[in-house]
C-alpha positions in Angstrom: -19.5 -39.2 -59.6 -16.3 -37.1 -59.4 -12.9 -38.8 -59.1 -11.8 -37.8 -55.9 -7.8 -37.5 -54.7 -6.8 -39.2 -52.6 -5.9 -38.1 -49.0 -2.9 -37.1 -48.0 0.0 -39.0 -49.8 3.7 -38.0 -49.3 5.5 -37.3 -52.5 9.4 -36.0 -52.2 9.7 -32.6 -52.7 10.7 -31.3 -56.6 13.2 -28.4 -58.2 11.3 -25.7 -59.2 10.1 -25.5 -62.5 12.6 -24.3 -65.3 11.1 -21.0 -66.6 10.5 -21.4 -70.4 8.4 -24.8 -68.9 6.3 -22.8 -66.8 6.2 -19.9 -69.1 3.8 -22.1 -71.5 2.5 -24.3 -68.4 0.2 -21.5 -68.3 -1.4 -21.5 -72.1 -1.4 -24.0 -71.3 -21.3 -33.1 -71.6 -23.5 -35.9 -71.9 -22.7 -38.0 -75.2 -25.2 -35.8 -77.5 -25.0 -31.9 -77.8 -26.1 -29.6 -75.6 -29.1 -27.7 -77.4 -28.7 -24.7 -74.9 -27.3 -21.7 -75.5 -23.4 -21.2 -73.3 -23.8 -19.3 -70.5 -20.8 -17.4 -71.4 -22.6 -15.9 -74.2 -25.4 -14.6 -72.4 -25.1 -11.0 -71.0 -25.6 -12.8 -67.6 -25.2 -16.4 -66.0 -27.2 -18.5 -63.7 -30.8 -16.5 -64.7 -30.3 -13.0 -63.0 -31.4 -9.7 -65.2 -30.2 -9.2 -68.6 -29.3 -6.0 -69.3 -25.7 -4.6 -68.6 -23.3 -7.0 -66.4 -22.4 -6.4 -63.3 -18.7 -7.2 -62.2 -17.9 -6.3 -58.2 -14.9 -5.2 -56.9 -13.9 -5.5 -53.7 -10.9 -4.0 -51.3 -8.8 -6.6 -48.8 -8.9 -4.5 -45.7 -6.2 -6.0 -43.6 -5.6 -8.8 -45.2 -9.0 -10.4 -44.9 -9.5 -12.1 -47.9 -12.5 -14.2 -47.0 -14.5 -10.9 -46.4 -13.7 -9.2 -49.9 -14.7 -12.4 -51.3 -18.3 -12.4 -49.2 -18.2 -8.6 -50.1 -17.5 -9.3 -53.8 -20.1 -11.9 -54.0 -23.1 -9.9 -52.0 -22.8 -7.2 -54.6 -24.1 -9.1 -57.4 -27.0 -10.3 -55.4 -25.8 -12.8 -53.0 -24.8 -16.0 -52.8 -28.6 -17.4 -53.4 -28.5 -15.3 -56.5 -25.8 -16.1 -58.2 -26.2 -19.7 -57.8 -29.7 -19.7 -58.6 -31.3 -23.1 -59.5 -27.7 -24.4 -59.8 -27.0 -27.4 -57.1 -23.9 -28.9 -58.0 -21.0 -26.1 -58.3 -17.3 -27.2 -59.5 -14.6 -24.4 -58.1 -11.4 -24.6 -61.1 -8.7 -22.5 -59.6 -5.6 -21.8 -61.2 -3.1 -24.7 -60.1 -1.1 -24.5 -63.0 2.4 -26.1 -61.1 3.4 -26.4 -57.9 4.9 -23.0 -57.1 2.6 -20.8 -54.7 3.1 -17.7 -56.0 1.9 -18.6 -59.6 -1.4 -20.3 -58.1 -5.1 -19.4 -56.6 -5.0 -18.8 -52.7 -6.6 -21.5 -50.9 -8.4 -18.9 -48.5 -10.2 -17.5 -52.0 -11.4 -21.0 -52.8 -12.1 -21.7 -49.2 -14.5 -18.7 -48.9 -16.3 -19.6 -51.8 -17.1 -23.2 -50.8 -18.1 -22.4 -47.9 -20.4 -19.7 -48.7 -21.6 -22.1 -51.3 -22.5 -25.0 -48.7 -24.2 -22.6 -46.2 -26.6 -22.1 -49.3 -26.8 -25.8 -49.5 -24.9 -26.0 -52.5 -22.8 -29.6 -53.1 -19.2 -28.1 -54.3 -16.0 -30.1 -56.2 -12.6 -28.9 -56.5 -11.4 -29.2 -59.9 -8.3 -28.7 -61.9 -5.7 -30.7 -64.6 -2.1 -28.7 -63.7 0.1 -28.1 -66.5 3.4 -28.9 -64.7 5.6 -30.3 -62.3 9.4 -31.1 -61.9 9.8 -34.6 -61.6 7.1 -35.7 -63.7 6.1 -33.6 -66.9 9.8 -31.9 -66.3 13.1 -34.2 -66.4 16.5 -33.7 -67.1 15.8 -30.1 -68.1 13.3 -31.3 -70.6 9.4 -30.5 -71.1 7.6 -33.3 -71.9 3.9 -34.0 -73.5 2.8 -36.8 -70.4 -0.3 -38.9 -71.1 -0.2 -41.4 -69.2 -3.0 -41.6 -66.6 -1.1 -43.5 -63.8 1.6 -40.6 -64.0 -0.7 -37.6 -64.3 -2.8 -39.1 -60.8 0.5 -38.3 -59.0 1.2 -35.2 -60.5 -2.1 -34.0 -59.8 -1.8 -34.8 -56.0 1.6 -33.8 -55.5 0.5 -30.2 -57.1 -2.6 -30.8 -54.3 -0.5 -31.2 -51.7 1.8 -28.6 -52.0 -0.4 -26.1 -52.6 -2.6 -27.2 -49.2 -5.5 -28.0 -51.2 -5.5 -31.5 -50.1 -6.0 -30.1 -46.3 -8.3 -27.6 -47.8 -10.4 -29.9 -49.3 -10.4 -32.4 -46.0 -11.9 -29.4 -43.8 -14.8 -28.7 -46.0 -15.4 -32.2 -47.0 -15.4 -31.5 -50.9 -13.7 -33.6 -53.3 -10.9 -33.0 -55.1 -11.2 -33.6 -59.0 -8.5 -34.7 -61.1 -9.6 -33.4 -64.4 -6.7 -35.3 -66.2 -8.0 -38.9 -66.2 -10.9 -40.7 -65.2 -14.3 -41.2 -67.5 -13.9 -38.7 -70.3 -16.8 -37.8 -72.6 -17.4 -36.0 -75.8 -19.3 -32.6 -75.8 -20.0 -30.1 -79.3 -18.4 -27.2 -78.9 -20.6 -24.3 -80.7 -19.2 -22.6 -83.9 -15.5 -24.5 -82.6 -12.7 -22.3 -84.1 -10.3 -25.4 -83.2 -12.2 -28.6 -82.6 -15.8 -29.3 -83.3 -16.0 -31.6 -80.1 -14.1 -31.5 -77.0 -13.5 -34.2 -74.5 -14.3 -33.6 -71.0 -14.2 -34.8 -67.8 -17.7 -36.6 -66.5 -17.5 -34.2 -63.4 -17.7 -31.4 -65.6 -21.0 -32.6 -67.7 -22.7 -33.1 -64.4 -22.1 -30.2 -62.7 -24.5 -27.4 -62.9 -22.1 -24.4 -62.9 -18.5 -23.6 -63.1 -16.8 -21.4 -61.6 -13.2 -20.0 -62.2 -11.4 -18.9 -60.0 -7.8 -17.4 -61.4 -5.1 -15.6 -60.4 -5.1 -12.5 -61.5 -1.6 -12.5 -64.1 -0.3 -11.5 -67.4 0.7 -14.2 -69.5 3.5 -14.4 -72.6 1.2 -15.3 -74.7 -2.5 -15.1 -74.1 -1.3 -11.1 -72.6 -3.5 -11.7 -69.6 -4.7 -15.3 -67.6 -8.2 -14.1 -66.1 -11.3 -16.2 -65.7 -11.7 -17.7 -69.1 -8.0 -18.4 -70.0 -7.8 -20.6 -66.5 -10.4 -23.1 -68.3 -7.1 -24.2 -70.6 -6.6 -26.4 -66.9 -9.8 -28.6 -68.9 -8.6 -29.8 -71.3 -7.5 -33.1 -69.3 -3.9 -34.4 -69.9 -4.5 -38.3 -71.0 -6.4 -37.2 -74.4 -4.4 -33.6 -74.9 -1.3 -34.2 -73.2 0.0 -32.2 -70.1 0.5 -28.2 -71.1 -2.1 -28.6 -73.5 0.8 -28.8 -76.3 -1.2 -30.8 -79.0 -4.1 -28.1 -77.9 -2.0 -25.4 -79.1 -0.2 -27.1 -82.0 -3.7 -27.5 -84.3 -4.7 -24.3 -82.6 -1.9 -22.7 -84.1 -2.3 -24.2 -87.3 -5.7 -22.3 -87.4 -4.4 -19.1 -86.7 -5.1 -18.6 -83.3 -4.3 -15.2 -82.5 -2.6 -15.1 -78.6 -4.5 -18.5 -77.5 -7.9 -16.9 -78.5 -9.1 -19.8 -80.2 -8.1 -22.7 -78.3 -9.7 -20.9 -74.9 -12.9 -19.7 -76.4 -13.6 -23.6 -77.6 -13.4 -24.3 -73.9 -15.4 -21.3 -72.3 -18.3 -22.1 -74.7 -18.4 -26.1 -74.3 -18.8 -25.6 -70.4 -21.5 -23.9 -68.0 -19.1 -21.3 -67.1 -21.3 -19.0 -65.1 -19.3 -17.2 -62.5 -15.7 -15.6 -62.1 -13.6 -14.8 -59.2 -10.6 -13.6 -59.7 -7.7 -13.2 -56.9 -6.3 -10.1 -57.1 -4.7 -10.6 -53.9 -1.7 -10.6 -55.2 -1.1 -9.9 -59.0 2.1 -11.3 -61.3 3.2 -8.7 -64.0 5.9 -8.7 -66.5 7.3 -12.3 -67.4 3.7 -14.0 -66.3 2.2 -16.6 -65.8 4.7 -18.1 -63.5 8.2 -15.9 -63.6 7.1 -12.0 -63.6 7.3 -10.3 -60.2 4.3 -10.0 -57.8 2.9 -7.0 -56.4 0.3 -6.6 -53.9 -3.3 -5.5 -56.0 -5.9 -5.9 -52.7 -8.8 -6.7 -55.1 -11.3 -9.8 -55.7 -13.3 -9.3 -58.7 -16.5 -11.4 -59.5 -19.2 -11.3 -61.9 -21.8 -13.9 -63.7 -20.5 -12.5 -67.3 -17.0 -14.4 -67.7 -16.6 -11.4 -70.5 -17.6 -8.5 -69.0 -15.5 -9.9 -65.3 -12.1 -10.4 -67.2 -12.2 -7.1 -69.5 -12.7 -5.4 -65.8 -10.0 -7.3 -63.8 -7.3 -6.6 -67.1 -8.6 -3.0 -66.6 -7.5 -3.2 -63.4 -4.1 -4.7 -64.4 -4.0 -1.1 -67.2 -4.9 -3.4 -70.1 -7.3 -1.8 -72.6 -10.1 -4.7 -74.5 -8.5 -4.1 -78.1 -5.3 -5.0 -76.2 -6.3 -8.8 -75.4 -6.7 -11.2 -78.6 -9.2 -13.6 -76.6 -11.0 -10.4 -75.5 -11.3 -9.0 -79.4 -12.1 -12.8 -80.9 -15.2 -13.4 -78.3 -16.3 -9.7 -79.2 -16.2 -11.8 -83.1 -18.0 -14.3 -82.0 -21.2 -12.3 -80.7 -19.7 -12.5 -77.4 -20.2 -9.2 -75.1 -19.5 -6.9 -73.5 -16.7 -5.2 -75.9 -16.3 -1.9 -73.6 -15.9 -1.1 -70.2 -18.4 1.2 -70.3 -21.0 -1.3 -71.2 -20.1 -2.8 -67.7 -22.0 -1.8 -64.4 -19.3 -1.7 -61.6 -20.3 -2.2 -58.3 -18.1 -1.5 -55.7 -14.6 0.0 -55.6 -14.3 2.0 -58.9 -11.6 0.7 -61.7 -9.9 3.9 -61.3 -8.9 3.9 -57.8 -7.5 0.3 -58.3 -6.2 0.2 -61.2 -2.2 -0.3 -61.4 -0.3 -0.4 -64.7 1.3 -3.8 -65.1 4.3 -4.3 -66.1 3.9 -6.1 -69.7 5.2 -9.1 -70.6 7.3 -10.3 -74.0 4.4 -11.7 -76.0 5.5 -15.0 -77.9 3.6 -17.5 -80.5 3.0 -20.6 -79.7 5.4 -21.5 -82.6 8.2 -19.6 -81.0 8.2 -21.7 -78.2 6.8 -25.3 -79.6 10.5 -26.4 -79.5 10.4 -26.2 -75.6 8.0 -28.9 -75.1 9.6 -32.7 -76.5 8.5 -35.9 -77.3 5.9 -37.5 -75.6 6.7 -39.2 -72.5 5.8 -42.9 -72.1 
Protein backbone atom coordinates (compact mmCIF):
# COMPACT_ATOMS: atom_id res chain seq x y z
CA UNK A 1 0.00 0.00 0.00
CA UNK A 2 1.08 3.65 -0.50
CA UNK A 3 3.02 5.45 2.31
CA UNK A 4 0.72 7.90 3.35
CA UNK A 5 1.90 11.55 5.13
CA UNK A 6 0.99 12.15 7.80
CA UNK A 7 -1.63 14.71 8.89
CA UNK A 8 -1.09 17.89 9.64
CA UNK A 9 2.40 18.41 11.45
CA UNK A 10 3.75 21.90 12.23
CA UNK A 11 7.15 22.59 10.84
CA UNK A 12 8.73 26.36 11.37
CA UNK A 13 8.51 28.29 8.46
CA UNK A 14 11.96 28.27 5.99
CA UNK A 15 13.96 31.25 3.83
CA UNK A 16 13.21 30.96 0.46
CA UNK A 17 15.15 28.98 -1.60
CA UNK A 18 18.52 30.52 -2.90
CA UNK A 19 18.03 30.75 -6.79
CA UNK A 20 20.93 28.63 -8.41
CA UNK A 21 19.35 25.79 -5.72
CA UNK A 22 16.02 25.97 -7.12
CA UNK A 23 17.25 26.67 -10.63
CA UNK A 24 18.41 22.80 -10.78
CA UNK A 25 15.61 21.72 -8.08
CA UNK A 26 13.72 21.52 -11.13
CA UNK A 27 15.97 19.01 -13.50
CA UNK A 28 15.91 17.91 -11.03
CA UNK A 29 7.43 -2.32 -11.10
CA UNK A 30 7.11 -5.59 -9.73
CA UNK A 31 10.69 -7.30 -9.36
CA UNK A 32 10.80 -8.84 -13.03
CA UNK A 33 10.28 -6.64 -16.27
CA UNK A 34 7.38 -5.46 -17.59
CA UNK A 35 6.76 -7.35 -21.03
CA UNK A 36 4.30 -4.50 -22.17
CA UNK A 37 4.95 -2.03 -24.38
CA UNK A 38 5.15 1.97 -22.28
CA UNK A 39 2.22 3.68 -22.70
CA UNK A 40 4.10 6.73 -23.57
CA UNK A 41 5.11 5.09 -26.76
CA UNK A 42 1.84 4.38 -27.94
CA UNK A 43 0.06 7.03 -30.19
CA UNK A 44 -2.54 6.92 -27.33
CA UNK A 45 -2.85 5.82 -23.54
CA UNK A 46 -5.40 3.97 -21.50
CA UNK A 47 -6.92 1.97 -24.89
CA UNK A 48 -8.82 4.85 -26.72
CA UNK A 49 -8.37 4.98 -30.87
CA UNK A 50 -4.97 4.99 -32.40
CA UNK A 51 -4.61 7.18 -34.97
CA UNK A 52 -3.58 10.96 -34.46
CA UNK A 53 -3.58 12.22 -30.59
CA UNK A 54 -5.81 14.29 -29.39
CA UNK A 55 -4.46 17.07 -26.85
CA UNK A 56 -7.55 19.60 -25.47
CA UNK A 57 -7.18 22.95 -24.62
CA UNK A 58 -9.23 24.67 -22.58
CA UNK A 59 -9.98 28.60 -21.57
CA UNK A 60 -10.22 29.64 -17.57
CA UNK A 61 -13.27 31.86 -17.93
CA UNK A 62 -13.22 33.83 -14.70
CA UNK A 63 -10.99 32.16 -12.94
CA UNK A 64 -12.72 28.87 -12.73
CA UNK A 65 -10.20 26.49 -12.94
CA UNK A 66 -12.08 23.39 -11.95
CA UNK A 67 -14.35 23.90 -15.08
CA UNK A 68 -11.44 24.21 -17.73
CA UNK A 69 -10.13 21.16 -16.12
CA UNK A 70 -13.73 19.14 -16.56
CA UNK A 71 -13.78 20.96 -20.00
CA UNK A 72 -10.23 19.84 -20.91
CA UNK A 73 -10.95 16.37 -19.81
CA UNK A 74 -14.61 15.88 -21.60
CA UNK A 75 -12.90 16.67 -24.90
CA UNK A 76 -10.88 13.67 -25.10
CA UNK A 77 -13.86 11.47 -24.27
CA UNK A 78 -14.59 11.92 -20.73
CA UNK A 79 -13.50 10.96 -17.69
CA UNK A 80 -14.70 7.16 -18.21
CA UNK A 81 -12.60 7.24 -21.23
CA UNK A 82 -9.62 8.20 -20.42
CA UNK A 83 -9.38 6.15 -17.45
CA UNK A 84 -10.62 3.21 -19.11
CA UNK A 85 -9.96 -0.25 -17.37
CA UNK A 86 -7.52 1.78 -15.07
CA UNK A 87 -8.68 1.62 -11.17
CA UNK A 88 -5.93 2.80 -9.20
CA UNK A 89 -4.80 6.45 -10.58
CA UNK A 90 -1.63 8.24 -8.94
CA UNK A 91 -1.93 12.32 -9.53
CA UNK A 92 2.31 13.57 -9.59
CA UNK A 93 2.14 17.28 -9.58
CA UNK A 94 4.87 19.51 -9.73
CA UNK A 95 5.99 20.23 -6.04
CA UNK A 96 9.34 20.81 -6.79
CA UNK A 97 10.00 23.31 -3.31
CA UNK A 98 8.00 25.00 -1.26
CA UNK A 99 7.41 28.23 -3.06
CA UNK A 100 3.78 28.59 -4.63
CA UNK A 101 4.38 30.16 -7.48
CA UNK A 102 6.86 27.47 -8.85
CA UNK A 103 4.28 24.62 -7.98
CA UNK A 104 0.91 22.80 -9.45
CA UNK A 105 -2.35 24.57 -8.04
CA UNK A 106 -4.05 22.53 -5.67
CA UNK A 107 -7.65 23.40 -7.33
CA UNK A 108 -5.99 21.56 -10.68
CA UNK A 109 -5.20 18.46 -8.69
CA UNK A 110 -8.42 18.88 -6.71
CA UNK A 111 -10.58 18.73 -9.90
CA UNK A 112 -8.96 15.86 -11.20
CA UNK A 113 -9.45 13.66 -8.08
CA UNK A 114 -12.52 14.39 -7.77
CA UNK A 115 -13.75 13.76 -11.15
CA UNK A 116 -11.69 10.66 -10.77
CA UNK A 117 -13.59 9.28 -7.60
CA UNK A 118 -17.11 10.17 -9.01
CA UNK A 119 -16.00 7.49 -11.77
CA UNK A 120 -15.11 5.34 -8.95
CA UNK A 121 -11.57 5.61 -9.46
CA UNK A 122 -9.21 4.99 -6.06
CA UNK A 123 -6.63 8.17 -6.48
CA UNK A 124 -2.98 8.77 -4.54
CA UNK A 125 -1.20 11.95 -4.46
CA UNK A 126 2.39 11.51 -5.30
CA UNK A 127 5.51 13.46 -5.46
CA UNK A 128 9.57 13.30 -4.17
CA UNK A 129 10.27 17.50 -4.05
CA UNK A 130 13.63 18.54 -5.04
CA UNK A 131 14.14 21.20 -2.37
CA UNK A 132 13.66 23.03 0.69
CA UNK A 133 15.55 25.62 2.94
CA UNK A 134 16.29 24.08 6.10
CA UNK A 135 16.80 20.66 4.94
CA UNK A 136 18.39 19.97 1.49
CA UNK A 137 19.47 23.90 1.67
CA UNK A 138 21.81 25.09 4.74
CA UNK A 139 24.15 27.69 5.28
CA UNK A 140 23.82 28.78 1.58
CA UNK A 141 24.74 25.37 0.58
CA UNK A 142 22.88 22.68 -1.74
CA UNK A 143 23.19 19.47 -0.47
CA UNK A 144 22.72 15.75 -2.09
CA UNK A 145 20.13 14.45 1.22
CA UNK A 146 19.54 10.70 1.53
CA UNK A 147 18.59 10.10 4.42
CA UNK A 148 15.02 8.82 4.80
CA UNK A 149 14.16 10.18 8.33
CA UNK A 150 15.16 13.76 6.88
CA UNK A 151 13.55 13.49 3.40
CA UNK A 152 9.88 12.37 5.47
CA UNK A 153 9.94 15.89 6.88
CA UNK A 154 10.88 17.63 3.94
CA UNK A 155 8.31 15.95 2.03
CA UNK A 156 5.54 17.12 4.53
CA UNK A 157 6.71 20.50 5.20
CA UNK A 158 6.62 20.99 1.13
CA UNK A 159 2.87 19.27 1.75
CA UNK A 160 1.93 21.57 4.10
CA UNK A 161 2.88 24.66 2.66
CA UNK A 162 1.55 24.12 -0.45
CA UNK A 163 -2.06 23.08 1.16
CA UNK A 164 -1.87 19.72 -0.16
CA UNK A 165 -2.00 18.18 3.20
CA UNK A 166 -5.64 19.89 3.60
CA UNK A 167 -6.26 18.97 0.08
CA UNK A 168 -5.62 15.61 0.43
CA UNK A 169 -7.77 15.49 4.05
CA UNK A 170 -11.02 16.73 2.02
CA UNK A 171 -10.92 14.14 -0.57
CA UNK A 172 -9.66 11.36 1.62
CA UNK A 173 -6.63 10.40 -0.72
CA UNK A 174 -3.32 9.66 0.40
CA UNK A 175 -0.49 11.55 0.17
CA UNK A 176 2.70 9.61 -1.25
CA UNK A 177 6.10 10.32 -0.34
CA UNK A 178 7.92 8.92 -3.30
CA UNK A 179 11.31 9.54 -1.50
CA UNK A 180 11.45 6.58 0.87
CA UNK A 181 9.42 3.73 1.72
CA UNK A 182 9.62 0.10 -0.15
CA UNK A 183 11.58 0.68 -3.27
CA UNK A 184 11.70 -1.79 -6.09
CA UNK A 185 13.59 -2.39 -9.22
CA UNK A 186 11.79 -1.99 -12.71
CA UNK A 187 13.74 -2.36 -16.60
CA UNK A 188 13.72 0.55 -18.18
CA UNK A 189 13.30 -0.19 -22.15
CA UNK A 190 16.31 0.59 -24.48
CA UNK A 191 17.61 2.88 -20.95
CA UNK A 192 19.85 5.75 -22.45
CA UNK A 193 21.14 6.12 -18.64
CA UNK A 194 20.29 3.19 -16.46
CA UNK A 195 19.13 -0.20 -17.51
CA UNK A 196 16.87 -0.44 -14.26
CA UNK A 197 15.36 2.10 -12.27
CA UNK A 198 14.19 2.03 -8.67
CA UNK A 199 10.81 2.99 -7.86
CA UNK A 200 8.48 3.49 -5.36
CA UNK A 201 5.94 0.35 -4.62
CA UNK A 202 3.04 2.88 -5.05
CA UNK A 203 4.08 3.50 -8.47
CA UNK A 204 4.28 -0.43 -9.63
CA UNK A 205 0.81 -0.84 -8.35
CA UNK A 206 -0.91 1.79 -9.69
CA UNK A 207 -2.67 1.45 -12.93
CA UNK A 208 -2.03 4.87 -14.48
CA UNK A 209 -0.07 8.04 -13.92
CA UNK A 210 -0.84 11.03 -14.39
CA UNK A 211 1.20 14.35 -14.49
CA UNK A 212 0.13 17.05 -13.66
CA UNK A 213 2.94 20.13 -14.23
CA UNK A 214 3.17 23.46 -14.28
CA UNK A 215 3.34 24.83 -17.29
CA UNK A 216 7.34 26.49 -17.14
CA UNK A 217 10.57 26.94 -19.05
CA UNK A 218 13.35 25.45 -17.46
CA UNK A 219 17.45 26.38 -17.69
CA UNK A 220 18.14 23.44 -18.74
CA UNK A 221 15.56 20.90 -19.96
CA UNK A 222 14.13 24.55 -22.13
CA UNK A 223 10.68 23.61 -21.08
CA UNK A 224 9.21 21.43 -17.63
CA UNK A 225 5.80 19.94 -19.19
CA UNK A 226 4.32 16.58 -18.43
CA UNK A 227 7.17 14.23 -18.92
CA UNK A 228 10.04 16.40 -17.48
CA UNK A 229 7.78 16.55 -14.01
CA UNK A 230 8.40 12.59 -13.78
CA UNK A 231 12.26 13.68 -12.69
CA UNK A 232 9.96 14.18 -9.01
CA UNK A 233 10.46 9.87 -9.30
CA UNK A 234 13.23 9.23 -9.00
CA UNK A 235 13.01 9.03 -5.02
CA UNK A 236 15.68 10.86 -2.91
CA UNK A 237 17.09 7.91 -0.52
CA UNK A 238 18.60 5.83 -3.58
CA UNK A 239 19.27 9.15 -6.02
CA UNK A 240 19.72 11.70 -3.64
CA UNK A 241 17.44 14.93 -3.32
CA UNK A 242 17.62 17.14 -6.91
CA UNK A 243 18.30 14.04 -8.60
CA UNK A 244 22.14 15.19 -8.73
CA UNK A 245 23.72 11.65 -8.97
CA UNK A 246 20.69 11.27 -11.73
CA UNK A 247 22.17 13.91 -13.71
CA UNK A 248 25.88 13.32 -12.99
CA UNK A 249 25.99 9.68 -14.98
CA UNK A 250 23.43 11.23 -17.20
CA UNK A 251 25.72 13.67 -18.21
CA UNK A 252 28.48 11.47 -18.59
CA UNK A 253 26.32 9.88 -21.38
CA UNK A 254 25.78 12.81 -23.21
CA UNK A 255 22.46 13.78 -22.25
CA UNK A 256 21.57 16.49 -24.38
CA UNK A 257 19.22 19.18 -22.06
CA UNK A 258 18.04 16.30 -19.53
CA UNK A 259 16.73 14.27 -22.50
CA UNK A 260 18.09 11.20 -21.38
CA UNK A 261 17.69 11.01 -17.74
CA UNK A 262 13.62 11.99 -18.26
CA UNK A 263 12.97 9.67 -21.11
CA UNK A 264 14.41 6.63 -18.77
CA UNK A 265 11.65 7.69 -16.43
CA UNK A 266 8.57 8.32 -18.81
CA UNK A 267 9.16 4.89 -20.38
CA UNK A 268 9.67 2.74 -17.00
CA UNK A 269 6.16 4.09 -15.70
CA UNK A 270 2.42 3.85 -17.04
CA UNK A 271 2.38 7.40 -17.85
CA UNK A 272 -0.94 7.67 -19.53
CA UNK A 273 -2.43 11.04 -19.08
CA UNK A 274 -1.13 14.84 -18.95
CA UNK A 275 -2.56 17.85 -17.47
CA UNK A 276 -0.80 20.66 -17.50
CA UNK A 277 -1.68 24.06 -15.53
CA UNK A 278 -1.41 26.71 -17.61
CA UNK A 279 -3.08 28.84 -15.18
CA UNK A 280 -0.39 30.63 -14.66
CA UNK A 281 2.90 30.19 -16.75
CA UNK A 282 6.84 30.96 -15.49
CA UNK A 283 8.97 32.28 -18.44
CA UNK A 284 12.43 33.47 -18.64
CA UNK A 285 14.80 32.28 -15.63
CA UNK A 286 12.33 29.03 -15.05
CA UNK A 287 11.71 26.57 -13.26
CA UNK A 288 11.51 28.51 -10.05
CA UNK A 289 12.95 32.38 -10.59
CA UNK A 290 11.49 33.62 -14.16
CA UNK A 291 8.44 35.89 -13.94
CA UNK A 292 4.86 34.61 -14.14
CA UNK A 293 2.31 35.67 -16.44
CA UNK A 294 -1.23 34.78 -16.65
CA UNK A 295 -1.72 31.94 -19.73
CA UNK A 296 -5.67 30.88 -18.92
CA UNK A 297 -5.09 27.41 -20.39
CA UNK A 298 -5.28 23.57 -19.11
CA UNK A 299 -3.95 21.28 -21.53
CA UNK A 300 -4.62 17.43 -21.38
CA UNK A 301 -4.16 14.58 -23.59
CA UNK A 302 -3.46 10.56 -23.19
CA UNK A 303 -0.18 11.00 -25.54
CA UNK A 304 2.50 12.52 -22.90
CA UNK A 305 4.29 13.47 -26.43
CA UNK A 306 1.91 14.84 -28.53
CA UNK A 307 0.35 17.01 -24.94
CA UNK A 308 3.78 18.61 -24.13
CA UNK A 309 4.89 19.56 -27.89
CA UNK A 310 1.24 21.30 -27.77
CA UNK A 311 1.42 23.06 -24.29
CA UNK A 312 5.48 24.32 -25.44
CA UNK A 313 3.58 25.50 -28.55
CA UNK A 314 1.57 27.38 -26.52
CA UNK A 315 4.56 28.79 -24.50
CA UNK A 316 6.15 29.82 -28.66
CA UNK A 317 8.48 26.90 -28.50
CA UNK A 318 8.91 25.04 -31.82
CA UNK A 319 9.56 20.59 -31.35
CA UNK A 320 13.18 20.90 -32.92
CA UNK A 321 13.57 23.51 -30.09
CA UNK A 322 13.29 20.98 -27.08
CA UNK A 323 16.14 18.24 -26.75
CA UNK A 324 13.76 15.76 -24.79
CA UNK A 325 11.13 16.55 -27.53
CA UNK A 326 13.92 15.65 -30.58
CA UNK A 327 15.51 12.47 -28.42
CA UNK A 328 11.87 10.70 -27.92
CA UNK A 329 11.19 11.51 -31.75
CA UNK A 330 14.84 9.07 -31.78
CA UNK A 331 13.59 6.76 -29.91
CA UNK A 332 10.39 5.83 -32.09
CA UNK A 333 8.52 8.10 -29.89
CA UNK A 334 5.65 10.32 -31.66
CA UNK A 335 4.21 12.65 -32.58
CA UNK A 336 7.30 14.87 -34.03
CA UNK A 337 4.91 17.81 -35.46
CA UNK A 338 2.18 19.69 -34.44
CA UNK A 339 0.43 18.99 -37.23
CA UNK A 340 0.34 15.40 -36.60
CA UNK A 341 -1.73 16.48 -33.43
CA UNK A 342 -5.71 16.71 -33.44
CA UNK A 343 -6.56 19.81 -31.23
CA UNK A 344 -9.61 19.97 -29.70
CA UNK A 345 -10.78 22.93 -28.30
CA UNK A 346 -9.28 26.46 -28.11
CA UNK A 347 -6.83 26.58 -31.22
CA UNK A 348 -2.80 26.96 -30.39
CA UNK A 349 -2.94 30.08 -32.22
CA UNK A 350 -5.25 32.11 -30.25
CA UNK A 351 -3.31 31.08 -26.98
CA UNK A 352 -0.20 30.99 -27.84
CA UNK A 353 2.16 33.68 -26.04
CA UNK A 354 5.88 33.90 -26.80
CA UNK A 355 7.77 33.09 -23.58
CA UNK A 356 10.40 34.80 -22.56
CA UNK A 357 13.49 32.27 -22.88
CA UNK A 358 15.58 31.26 -20.41
CA UNK A 359 19.73 30.97 -20.24
CA UNK A 360 20.09 27.35 -21.04
CA UNK A 361 22.97 25.72 -18.85
CA UNK A 362 24.65 21.95 -18.70
CA UNK A 363 24.30 20.15 -16.11
CA UNK A 364 28.18 20.39 -15.82
CA UNK A 365 27.95 24.15 -15.59
CA UNK A 366 26.14 23.99 -12.62
CA UNK A 367 27.25 20.48 -10.81
CA UNK A 368 29.41 22.78 -8.53
CA UNK A 369 26.18 24.18 -6.90
CA UNK A 370 25.11 21.04 -5.36
CA UNK A 371 27.88 19.71 -2.35
CA UNK A 372 28.67 16.80 -0.63
CA UNK A 373 26.25 14.64 0.58
CA UNK A 374 24.54 15.32 3.65
CA UNK A 375 24.49 12.83 6.51
Amino acid sequence: MPQASNPKRLISRRNFLKTAAIGMAGLLAACQPRPEVPQALLPTATGLPLGRPIVSIALIKDGNIAAAVEEAIGLLGGIEAVTAGKARIMLKPNLVSPDRSATTKPEVIHALAALMQKAGKTVSIGEGSATATGFNIQGGAVYRLKNPDKLTAMQQFVFDRLGYTDLAASLSIPLVNLHVGEMVEVDVPAGLVYKKLSLHRSLIETDLLCSVPMMKTHNVASVTLGMKNLMGLYPGTVYQTARASVHDKAAEAGSPGAAFEILDMVRANKLGLVVVDGSTAMEGEGPAQGTLVPMNVIIAGTNPLATDIVAASVMGFGPREVPMFVQANKLGMRPAALEDIEVRGAPVAGVRRQLARPRLLAWNDIRGTFMREMP
